[in-house]
VEXMAR-331188 format. One record per residue (C-alpha): residue number from 0; residue in one letter; y, z, x. Coordinates in pm, whole numbers. Layout:
! residues N
ATOM   n res      v      w      u
ATOM NUM   a      Y      Z      X
...
***
This chain:
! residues 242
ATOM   n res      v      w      u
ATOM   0   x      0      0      0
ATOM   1   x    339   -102    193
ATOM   2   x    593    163    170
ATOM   3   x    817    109   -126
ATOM   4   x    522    108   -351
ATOM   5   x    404    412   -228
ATOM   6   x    784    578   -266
ATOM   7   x    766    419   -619
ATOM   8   x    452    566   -709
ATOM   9   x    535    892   -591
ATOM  10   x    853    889   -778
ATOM  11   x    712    807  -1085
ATOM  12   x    421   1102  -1007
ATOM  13   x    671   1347   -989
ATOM  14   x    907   1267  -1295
ATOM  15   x    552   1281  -1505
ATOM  16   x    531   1603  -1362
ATOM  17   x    864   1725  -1454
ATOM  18   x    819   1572  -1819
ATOM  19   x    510   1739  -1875
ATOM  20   x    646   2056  -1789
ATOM  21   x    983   2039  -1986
ATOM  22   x    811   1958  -2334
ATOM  23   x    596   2251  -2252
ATOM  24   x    308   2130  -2469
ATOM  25   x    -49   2213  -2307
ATOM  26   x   -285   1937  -2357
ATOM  27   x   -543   2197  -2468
ATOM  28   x   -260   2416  -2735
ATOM  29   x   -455   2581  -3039
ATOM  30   x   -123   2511  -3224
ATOM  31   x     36   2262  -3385
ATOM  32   x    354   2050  -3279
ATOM  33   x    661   2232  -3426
ATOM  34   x    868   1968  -3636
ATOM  35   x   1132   2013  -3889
ATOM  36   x   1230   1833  -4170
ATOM  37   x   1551   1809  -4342
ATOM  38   x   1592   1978  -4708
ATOM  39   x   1804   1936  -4974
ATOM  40   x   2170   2112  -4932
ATOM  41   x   2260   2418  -5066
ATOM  42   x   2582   2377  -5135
ATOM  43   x   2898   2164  -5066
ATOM  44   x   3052   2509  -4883
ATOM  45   x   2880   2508  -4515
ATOM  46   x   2888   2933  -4412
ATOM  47   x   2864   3135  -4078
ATOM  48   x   2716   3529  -4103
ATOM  49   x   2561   3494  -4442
ATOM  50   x   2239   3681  -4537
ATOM  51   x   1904   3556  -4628
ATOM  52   x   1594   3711  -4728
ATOM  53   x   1322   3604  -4943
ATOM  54   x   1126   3694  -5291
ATOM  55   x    798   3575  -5420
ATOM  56   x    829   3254  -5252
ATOM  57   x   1153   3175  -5325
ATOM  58   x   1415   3178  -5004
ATOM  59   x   1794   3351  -5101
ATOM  60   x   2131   3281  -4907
ATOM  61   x   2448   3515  -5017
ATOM  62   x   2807   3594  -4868
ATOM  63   x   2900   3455  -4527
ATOM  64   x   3284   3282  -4448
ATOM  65   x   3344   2954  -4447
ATOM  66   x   3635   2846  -4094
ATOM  67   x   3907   2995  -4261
ATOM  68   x   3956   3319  -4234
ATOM  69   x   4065   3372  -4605
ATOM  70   x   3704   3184  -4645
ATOM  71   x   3443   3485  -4751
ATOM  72   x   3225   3399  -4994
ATOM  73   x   3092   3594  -5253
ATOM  74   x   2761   3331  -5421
ATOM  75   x   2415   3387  -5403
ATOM  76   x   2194   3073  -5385
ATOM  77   x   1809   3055  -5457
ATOM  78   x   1596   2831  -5284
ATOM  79   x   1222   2668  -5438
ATOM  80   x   1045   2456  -5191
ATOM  81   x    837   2299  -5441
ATOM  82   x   1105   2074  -5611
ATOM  83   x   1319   2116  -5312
ATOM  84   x   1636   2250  -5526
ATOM  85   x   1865   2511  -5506
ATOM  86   x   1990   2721  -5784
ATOM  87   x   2314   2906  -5828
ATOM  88   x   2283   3312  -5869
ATOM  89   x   2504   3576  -6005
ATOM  90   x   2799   3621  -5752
ATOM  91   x   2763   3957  -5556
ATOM  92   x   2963   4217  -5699
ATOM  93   x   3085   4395  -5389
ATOM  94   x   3373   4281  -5192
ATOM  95   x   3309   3942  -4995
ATOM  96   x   3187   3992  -4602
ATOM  97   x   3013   3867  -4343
ATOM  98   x   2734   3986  -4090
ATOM  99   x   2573   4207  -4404
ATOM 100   x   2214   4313  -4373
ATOM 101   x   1978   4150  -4622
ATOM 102   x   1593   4219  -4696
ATOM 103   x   1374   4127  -4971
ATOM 104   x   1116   4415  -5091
ATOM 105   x    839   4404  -5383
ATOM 106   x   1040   4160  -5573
ATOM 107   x   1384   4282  -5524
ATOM 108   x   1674   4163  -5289
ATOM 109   x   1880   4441  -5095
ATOM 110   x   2213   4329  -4946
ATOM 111   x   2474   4560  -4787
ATOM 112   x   2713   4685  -4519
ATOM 113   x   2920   4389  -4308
ATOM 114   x   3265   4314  -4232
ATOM 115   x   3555   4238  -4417
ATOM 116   x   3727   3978  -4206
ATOM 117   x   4049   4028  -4407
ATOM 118   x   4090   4405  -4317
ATOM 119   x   4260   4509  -3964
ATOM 120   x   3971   4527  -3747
ATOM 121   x   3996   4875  -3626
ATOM 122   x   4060   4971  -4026
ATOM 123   x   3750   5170  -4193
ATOM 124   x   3850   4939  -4507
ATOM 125   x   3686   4687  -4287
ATOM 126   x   3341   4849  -4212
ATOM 127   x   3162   4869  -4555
ATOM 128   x   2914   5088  -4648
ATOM 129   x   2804   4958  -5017
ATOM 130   x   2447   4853  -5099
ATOM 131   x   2337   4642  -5341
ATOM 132   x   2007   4561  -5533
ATOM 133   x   1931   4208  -5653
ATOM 134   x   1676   4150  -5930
ATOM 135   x   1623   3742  -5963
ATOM 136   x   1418   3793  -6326
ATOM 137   x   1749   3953  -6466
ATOM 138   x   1969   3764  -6247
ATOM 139   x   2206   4080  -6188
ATOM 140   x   2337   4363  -5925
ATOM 141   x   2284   4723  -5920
ATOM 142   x   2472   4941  -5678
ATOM 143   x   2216   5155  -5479
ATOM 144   x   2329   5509  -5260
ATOM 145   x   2605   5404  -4979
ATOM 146   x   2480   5383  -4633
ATOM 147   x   2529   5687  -4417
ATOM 148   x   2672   5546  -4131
ATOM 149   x   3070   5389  -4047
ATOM 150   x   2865   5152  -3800
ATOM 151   x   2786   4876  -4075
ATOM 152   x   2918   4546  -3860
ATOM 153   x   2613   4303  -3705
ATOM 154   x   2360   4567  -3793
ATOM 155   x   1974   4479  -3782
ATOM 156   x   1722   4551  -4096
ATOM 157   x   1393   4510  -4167
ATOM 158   x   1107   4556  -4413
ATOM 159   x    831   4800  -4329
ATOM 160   x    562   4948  -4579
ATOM 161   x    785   4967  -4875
ATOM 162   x   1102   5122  -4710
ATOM 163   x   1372   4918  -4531
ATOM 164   x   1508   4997  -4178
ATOM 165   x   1858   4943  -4028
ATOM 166   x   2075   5024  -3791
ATOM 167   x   2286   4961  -3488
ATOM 168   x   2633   4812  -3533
ATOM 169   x   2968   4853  -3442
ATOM 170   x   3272   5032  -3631
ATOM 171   x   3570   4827  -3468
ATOM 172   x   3598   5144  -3198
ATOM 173   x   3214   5161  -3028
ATOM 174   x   2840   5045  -3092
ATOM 175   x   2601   5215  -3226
ATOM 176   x   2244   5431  -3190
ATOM 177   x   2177   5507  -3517
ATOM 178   x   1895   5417  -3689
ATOM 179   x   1802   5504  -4089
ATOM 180   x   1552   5374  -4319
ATOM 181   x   1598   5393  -4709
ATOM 182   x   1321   5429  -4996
ATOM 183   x   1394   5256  -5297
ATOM 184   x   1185   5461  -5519
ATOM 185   x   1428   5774  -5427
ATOM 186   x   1712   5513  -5347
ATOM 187   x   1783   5771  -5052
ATOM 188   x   1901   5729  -4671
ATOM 189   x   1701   5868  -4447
ATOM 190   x   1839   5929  -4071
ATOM 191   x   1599   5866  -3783
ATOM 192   x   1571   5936  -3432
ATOM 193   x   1793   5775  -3208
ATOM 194   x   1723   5491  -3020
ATOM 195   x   1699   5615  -2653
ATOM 196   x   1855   5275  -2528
ATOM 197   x   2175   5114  -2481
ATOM 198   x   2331   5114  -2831
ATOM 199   x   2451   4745  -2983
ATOM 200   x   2480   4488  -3200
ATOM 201   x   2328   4151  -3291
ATOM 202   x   1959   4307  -3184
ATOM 203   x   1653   4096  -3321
ATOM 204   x   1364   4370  -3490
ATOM 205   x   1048   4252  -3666
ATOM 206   x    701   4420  -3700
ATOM 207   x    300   4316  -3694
ATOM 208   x    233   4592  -3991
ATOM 209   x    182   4840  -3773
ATOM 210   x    447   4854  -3491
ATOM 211   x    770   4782  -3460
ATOM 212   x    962   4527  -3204
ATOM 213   x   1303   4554  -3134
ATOM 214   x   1557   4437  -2808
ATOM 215   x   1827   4177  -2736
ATOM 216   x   2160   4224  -2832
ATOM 217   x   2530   4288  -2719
ATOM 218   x   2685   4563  -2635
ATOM 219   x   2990   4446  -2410
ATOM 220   x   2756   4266  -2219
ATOM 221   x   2427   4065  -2341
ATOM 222   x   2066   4238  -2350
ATOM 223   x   1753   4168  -2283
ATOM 224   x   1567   4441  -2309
ATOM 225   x   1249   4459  -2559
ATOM 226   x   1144   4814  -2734
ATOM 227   x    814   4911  -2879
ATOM 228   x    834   5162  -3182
ATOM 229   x    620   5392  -3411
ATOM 230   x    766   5385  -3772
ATOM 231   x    436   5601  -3886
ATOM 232   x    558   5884  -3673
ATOM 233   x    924   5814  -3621
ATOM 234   x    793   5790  -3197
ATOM 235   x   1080   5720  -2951
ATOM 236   x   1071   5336  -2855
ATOM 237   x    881   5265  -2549
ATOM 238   x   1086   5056  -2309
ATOM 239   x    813   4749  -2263
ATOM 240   x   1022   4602  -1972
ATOM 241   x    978   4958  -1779
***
């Protein structure tokens, strides 16, 4: 083979190699290739920090600001994936915000806390505390107890065994540690143990059933820690990156 052949082919070698490894796709993958397909629109409005959570198959998308700031919405949309069609709901009742915390549980939606964008920032006007139950049979609100915490901006929530978890956030002055869960049944707060990290906002948190997950975040800088922790037994998070 005369030399610029054998440059070519070893050129051409190495960008296969390089290709391979950017679409990260072993030849061998149990899984199927990730695609997405576009769905119909929700609305003409397009939102940033809205909530969404989801009931008996149906997907739900309330509150968020459009780029103005006088833009907070107030709708609640319902999504069916079998026709592909989106439904108007009854308008939440509380005050418009964005970066709520939103969770759906045994055929209820629970929407609360956030930021009113047209409050002064360091106000407590701005940080709200109200929490609201959505039932998509009767189409209507309820207003459930207030959250027991001033830190309601960019919290996190989640669903675990019939009770729903939240905490974090910021309260225009500091972050936050704080972590609560609340039973419906009682419709009571209940205050946990602190997290033993660096407190924040913006964290991600989900669960297998059994344990908890929790890390990432801001908190004046950007974090990348990851947590392991024991809802069962209200455990202190173990630091998995330790």
């Amino acid at each position: 083979m005369n030399t610029p052949n054998k440059h070519l082919l070893i050129a051409c070698t190495f960008l296969a190699l390089i290709f391979s490894a950017c679409i990260g796709i072993p030849a061998d993958s149990p899984y199927p290739d990730i695609s997405f397909t576009p769905k119909s629109v929700m609305s003409a409005t397009g939102r940033a920090s809205a909530v969404g959570f989801a009931i008996d198959g149906k997907g739900y998308v309330a509150l968020g600001r459009t780029a103005y700031k006088s833009g907070q919405l107030k709708d609640c949309w319902e999504y069916d994936p079998t026709p592909d069609t989106w439904t108007q709901k009854a308008n939440f009742p509380g005050k418009a915000r964005v970066k709520a915390v939103g969770v759906g549980l045994n055929g209820k939606g629970y929407v609360g806390m956030g930021f009113d964008i047209n409050c002064p920032f360091y106000s407590d006007t701005a940080h709200l505390k109200d929490f609201w139950c959505f039932d998509p049979k009767l189409n209507t609100w309820s207003r459930k107890a207030d959250f027991p915490s001033k830190y309601t901006d960019a919290c996190i929530s989640m669903v675990y065994k019939n009770e729903i978890y939240v905490g974090f956030g910021f309260d225009g002055w500091g972050f936050s540690r704080y972590f609560f869960k609340y039973t419906p049944e009682q419709d009571k707060w209940t205050e946990l143990n602190w997290f033993p990290g660096p407190e924040r906002v913006g964290g991600t948190m989900c669960t297998d059933g059994e344990k908890v997950y929790f890390g990432t975040g801001f908190d004046t800088y950007n974090q990348n820690d990851w947590w392991e922790y024991f809802p069962a037994t209200d455990m202190e998070s173990i630091n998995k990156n330790a």
